[in-house]
Structure formats: structure tokens, C-alpha cells
mmCIF file of the C-alpha atoms, coordinates in Angstrom:
data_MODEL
# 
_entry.id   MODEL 
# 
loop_
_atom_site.group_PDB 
_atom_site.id 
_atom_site.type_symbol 
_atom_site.label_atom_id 
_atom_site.label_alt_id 
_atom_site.label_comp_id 
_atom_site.label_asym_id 
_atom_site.label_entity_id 
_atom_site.label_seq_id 
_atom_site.pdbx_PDB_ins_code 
_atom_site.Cartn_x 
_atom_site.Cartn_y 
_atom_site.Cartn_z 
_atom_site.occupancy 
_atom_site.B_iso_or_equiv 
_atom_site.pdbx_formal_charge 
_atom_site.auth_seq_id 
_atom_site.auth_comp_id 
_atom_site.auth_asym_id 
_atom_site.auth_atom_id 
_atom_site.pdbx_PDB_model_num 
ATOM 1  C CA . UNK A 1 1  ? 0.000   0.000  0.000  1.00 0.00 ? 1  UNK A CA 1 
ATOM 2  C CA . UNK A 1 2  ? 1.899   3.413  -0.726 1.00 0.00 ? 2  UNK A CA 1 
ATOM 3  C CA . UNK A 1 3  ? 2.059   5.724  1.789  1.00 0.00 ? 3  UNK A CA 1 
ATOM 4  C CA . UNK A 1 4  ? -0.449  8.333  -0.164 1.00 0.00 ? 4  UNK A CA 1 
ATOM 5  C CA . UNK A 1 5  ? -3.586  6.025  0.812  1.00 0.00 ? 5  UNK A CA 1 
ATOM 6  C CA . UNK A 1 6  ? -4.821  5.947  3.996  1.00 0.00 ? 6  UNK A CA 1 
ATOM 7  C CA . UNK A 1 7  ? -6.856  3.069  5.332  1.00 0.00 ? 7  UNK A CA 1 
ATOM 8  C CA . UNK A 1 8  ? -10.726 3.301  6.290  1.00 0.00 ? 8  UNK A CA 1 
ATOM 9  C CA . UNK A 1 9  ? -11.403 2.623  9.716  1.00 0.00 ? 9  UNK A CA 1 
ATOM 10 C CA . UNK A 1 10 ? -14.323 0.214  9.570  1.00 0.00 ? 10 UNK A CA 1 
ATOM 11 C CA . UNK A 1 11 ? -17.064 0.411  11.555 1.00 0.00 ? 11 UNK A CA 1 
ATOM 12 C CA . UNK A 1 12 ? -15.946 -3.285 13.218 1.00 0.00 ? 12 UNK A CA 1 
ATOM 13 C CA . UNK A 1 13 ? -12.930 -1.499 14.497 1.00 0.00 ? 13 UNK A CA 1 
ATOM 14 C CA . UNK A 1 14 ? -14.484 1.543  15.549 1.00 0.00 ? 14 UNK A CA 1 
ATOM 15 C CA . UNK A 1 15 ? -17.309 -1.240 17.265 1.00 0.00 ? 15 UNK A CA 1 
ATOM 16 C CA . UNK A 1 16 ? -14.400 -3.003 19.114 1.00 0.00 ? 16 UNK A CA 1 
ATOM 17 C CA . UNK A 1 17 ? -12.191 0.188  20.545 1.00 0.00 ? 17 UNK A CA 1 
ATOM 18 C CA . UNK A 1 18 ? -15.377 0.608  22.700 1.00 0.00 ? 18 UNK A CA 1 
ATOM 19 C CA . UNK A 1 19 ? -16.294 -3.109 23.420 1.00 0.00 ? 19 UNK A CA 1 
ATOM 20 C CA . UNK A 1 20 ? -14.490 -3.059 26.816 1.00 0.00 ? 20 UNK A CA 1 
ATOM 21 C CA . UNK A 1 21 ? -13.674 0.336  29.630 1.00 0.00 ? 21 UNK A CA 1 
ATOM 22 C CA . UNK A 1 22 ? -13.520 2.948  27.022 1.00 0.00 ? 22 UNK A CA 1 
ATOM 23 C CA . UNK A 1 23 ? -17.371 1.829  25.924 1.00 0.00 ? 23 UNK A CA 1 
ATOM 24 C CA . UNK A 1 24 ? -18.227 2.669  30.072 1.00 0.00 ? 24 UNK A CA 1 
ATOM 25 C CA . UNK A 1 25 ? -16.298 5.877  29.542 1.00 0.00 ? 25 UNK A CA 1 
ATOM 26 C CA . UNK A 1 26 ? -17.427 6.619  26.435 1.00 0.00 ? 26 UNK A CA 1 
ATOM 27 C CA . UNK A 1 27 ? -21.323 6.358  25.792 1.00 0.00 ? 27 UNK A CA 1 
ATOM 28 C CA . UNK A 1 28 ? -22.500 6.445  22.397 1.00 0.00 ? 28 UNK A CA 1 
ATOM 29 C CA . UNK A 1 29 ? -24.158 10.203 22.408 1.00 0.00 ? 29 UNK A CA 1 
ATOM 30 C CA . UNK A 1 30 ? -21.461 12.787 23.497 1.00 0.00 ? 30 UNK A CA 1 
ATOM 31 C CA . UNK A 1 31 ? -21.315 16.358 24.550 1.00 0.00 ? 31 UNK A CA 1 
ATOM 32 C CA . UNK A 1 32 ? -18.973 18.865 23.314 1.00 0.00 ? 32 UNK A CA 1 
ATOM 33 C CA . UNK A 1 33 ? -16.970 18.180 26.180 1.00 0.00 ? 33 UNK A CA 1 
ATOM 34 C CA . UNK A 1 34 ? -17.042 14.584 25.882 1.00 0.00 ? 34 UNK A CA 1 
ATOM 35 C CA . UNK A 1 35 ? -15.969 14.492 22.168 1.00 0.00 ? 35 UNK A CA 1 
ATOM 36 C CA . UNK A 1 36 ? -13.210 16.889 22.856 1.00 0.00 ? 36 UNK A CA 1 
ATOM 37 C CA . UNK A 1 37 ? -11.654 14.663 25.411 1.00 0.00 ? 37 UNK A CA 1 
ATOM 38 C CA . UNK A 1 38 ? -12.380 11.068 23.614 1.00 0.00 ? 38 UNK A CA 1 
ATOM 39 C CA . UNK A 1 39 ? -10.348 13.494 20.298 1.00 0.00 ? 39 UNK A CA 1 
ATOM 40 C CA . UNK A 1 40 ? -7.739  14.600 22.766 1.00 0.00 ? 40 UNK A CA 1 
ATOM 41 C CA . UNK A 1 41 ? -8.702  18.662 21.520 1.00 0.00 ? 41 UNK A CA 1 
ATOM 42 C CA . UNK A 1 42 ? -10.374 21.813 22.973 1.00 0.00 ? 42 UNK A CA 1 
ATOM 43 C CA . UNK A 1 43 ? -13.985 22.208 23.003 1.00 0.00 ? 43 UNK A CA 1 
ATOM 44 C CA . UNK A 1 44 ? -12.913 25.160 20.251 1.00 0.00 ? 44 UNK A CA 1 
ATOM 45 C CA . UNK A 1 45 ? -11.605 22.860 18.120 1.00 0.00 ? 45 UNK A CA 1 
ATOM 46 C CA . UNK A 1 46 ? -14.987 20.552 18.135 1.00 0.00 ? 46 UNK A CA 1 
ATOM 47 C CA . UNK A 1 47 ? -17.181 24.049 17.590 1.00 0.00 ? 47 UNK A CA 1 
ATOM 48 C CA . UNK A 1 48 ? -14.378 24.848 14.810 1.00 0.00 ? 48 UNK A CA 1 
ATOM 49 C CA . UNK A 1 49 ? -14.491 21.239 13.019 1.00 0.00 ? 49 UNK A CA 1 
ATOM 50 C CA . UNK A 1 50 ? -18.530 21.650 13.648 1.00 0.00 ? 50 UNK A CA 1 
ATOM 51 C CA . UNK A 1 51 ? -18.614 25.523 11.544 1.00 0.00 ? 51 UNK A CA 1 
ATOM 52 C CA . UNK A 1 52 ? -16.593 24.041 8.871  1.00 0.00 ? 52 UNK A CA 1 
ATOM 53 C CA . UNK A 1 53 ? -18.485 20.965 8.226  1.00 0.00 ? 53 UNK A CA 1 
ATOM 54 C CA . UNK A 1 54 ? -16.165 18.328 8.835  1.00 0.00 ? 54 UNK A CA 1 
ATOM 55 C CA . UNK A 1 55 ? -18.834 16.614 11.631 1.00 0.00 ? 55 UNK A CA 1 
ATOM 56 C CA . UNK A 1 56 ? -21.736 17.144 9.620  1.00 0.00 ? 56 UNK A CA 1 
ATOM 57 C CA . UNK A 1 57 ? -24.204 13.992 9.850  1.00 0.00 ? 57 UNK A CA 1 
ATOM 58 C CA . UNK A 1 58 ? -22.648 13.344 13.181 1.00 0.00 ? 58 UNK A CA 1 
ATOM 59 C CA . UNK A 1 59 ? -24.432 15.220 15.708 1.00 0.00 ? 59 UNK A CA 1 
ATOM 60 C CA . UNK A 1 60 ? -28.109 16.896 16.341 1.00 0.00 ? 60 UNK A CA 1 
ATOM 61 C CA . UNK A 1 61 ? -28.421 20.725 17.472 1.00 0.00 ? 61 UNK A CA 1 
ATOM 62 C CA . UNK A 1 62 ? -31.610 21.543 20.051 1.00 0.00 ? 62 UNK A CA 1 
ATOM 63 C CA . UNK A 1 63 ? -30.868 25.736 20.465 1.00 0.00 ? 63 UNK A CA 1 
ATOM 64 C CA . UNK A 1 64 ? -27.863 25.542 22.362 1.00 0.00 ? 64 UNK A CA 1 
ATOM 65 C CA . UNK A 1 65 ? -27.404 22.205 23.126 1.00 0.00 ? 65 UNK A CA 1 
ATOM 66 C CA . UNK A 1 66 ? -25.519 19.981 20.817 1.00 0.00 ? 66 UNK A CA 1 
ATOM 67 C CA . UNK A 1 67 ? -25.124 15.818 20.955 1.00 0.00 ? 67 UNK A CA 1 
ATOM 68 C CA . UNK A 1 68 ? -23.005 14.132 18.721 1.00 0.00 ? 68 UNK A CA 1 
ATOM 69 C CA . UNK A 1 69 ? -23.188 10.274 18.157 1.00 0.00 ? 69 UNK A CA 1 
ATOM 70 C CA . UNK A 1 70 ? -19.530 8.648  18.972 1.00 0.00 ? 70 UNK A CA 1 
ATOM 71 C CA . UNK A 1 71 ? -19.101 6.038  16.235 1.00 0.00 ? 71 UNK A CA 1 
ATOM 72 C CA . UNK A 1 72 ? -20.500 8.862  13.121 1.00 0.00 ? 72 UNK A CA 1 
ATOM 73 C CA . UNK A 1 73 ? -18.042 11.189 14.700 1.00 0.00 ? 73 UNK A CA 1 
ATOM 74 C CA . UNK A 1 74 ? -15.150 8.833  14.497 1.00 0.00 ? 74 UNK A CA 1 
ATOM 75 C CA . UNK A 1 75 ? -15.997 7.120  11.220 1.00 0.00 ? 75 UNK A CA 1 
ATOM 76 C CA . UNK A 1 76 ? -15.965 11.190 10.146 1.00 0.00 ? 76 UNK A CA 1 
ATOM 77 C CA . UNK A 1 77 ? -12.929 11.888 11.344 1.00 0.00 ? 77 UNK A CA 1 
ATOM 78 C CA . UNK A 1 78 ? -11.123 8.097  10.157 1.00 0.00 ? 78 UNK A CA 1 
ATOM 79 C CA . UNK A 1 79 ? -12.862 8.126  6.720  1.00 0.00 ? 79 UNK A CA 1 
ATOM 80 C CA . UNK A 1 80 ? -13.891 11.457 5.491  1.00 0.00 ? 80 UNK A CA 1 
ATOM 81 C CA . UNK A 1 81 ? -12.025 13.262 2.327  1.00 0.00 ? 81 UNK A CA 1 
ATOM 82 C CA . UNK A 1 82 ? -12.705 16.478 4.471  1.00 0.00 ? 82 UNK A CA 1 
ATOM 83 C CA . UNK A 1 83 ? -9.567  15.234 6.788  1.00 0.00 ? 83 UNK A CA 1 
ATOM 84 C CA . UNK A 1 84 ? -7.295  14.127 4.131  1.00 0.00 ? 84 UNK A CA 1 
# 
């Protein structure tokens, strides 16, 4: 495989990282807050990446509340042209 392609994260994998601890840790609807820390980046970042479209699909907006759902936000960020 050359180095230009990157692999897909399949939604098995993304299943299995949250099979054991990190699936009590993580549920599968997150805050802001919660998606910044399972990222490792600022809640800025996450409103940033949210203005620009690279988490659209992945989340639903109620006024000021936002929820995103964990496995569409990391299949997103894995397997998106946006983040390429």
C-alpha cells in the first residue's frame, strides 16, 4: 500500500475500541466536552471542526445544546475526504 492512501477505519474497528472500559467511559451520544476529550482537543476545536463541516451527519443541534453520536463522529474523522 503506498504511503499516499490511507486506510478506512471500519465500523468493526471503531465497534471493538469501545467493546471493553472505554465503551463505560465513552457512551455512544457525546457532549462537546465529551468528544473533545475522547479526540484529545479543545472544546474550540470541536465548535471549529462543527462551523466548517467536517462533523456534519454526526451530531443533532436543540438551540444551544448539541449531541453528537460517537461512532459517526469517528468514522468522520477516520474516513472522510474532508480530513485528508
Amino acid at each position: 500500500m503506498s504511503q499516499s492512501k490511507k486506510k478506512m477505519l471500519s465500523s468493526t474497528e471503531i465497534f471493538q475500541a469501545f467493546a471493553g472500559r472505554e465503551g463505560e467511559k465513552f457512551s455512544h451520544i457525546l457532549t462537546v466536552k465529551e468528544l473533545a476529550l475522547l479526540f484529545r482537543v479543545s472544546s474550540k476545536t470541536i465548535y471549529d471542526w462543527k462551523q466548517k463541516g467536517y462533523l456534519e451527519g454526526t451530531y443533532r443541534q436543540q438551540k444551544k445544546i448539541t449531541l453528537f453520536w460517537r461512532d459517526k463522529a469517528i468514522d468522520r474523522f477516520f474516513n472522510s475526504k474532508d480530513w485528508r
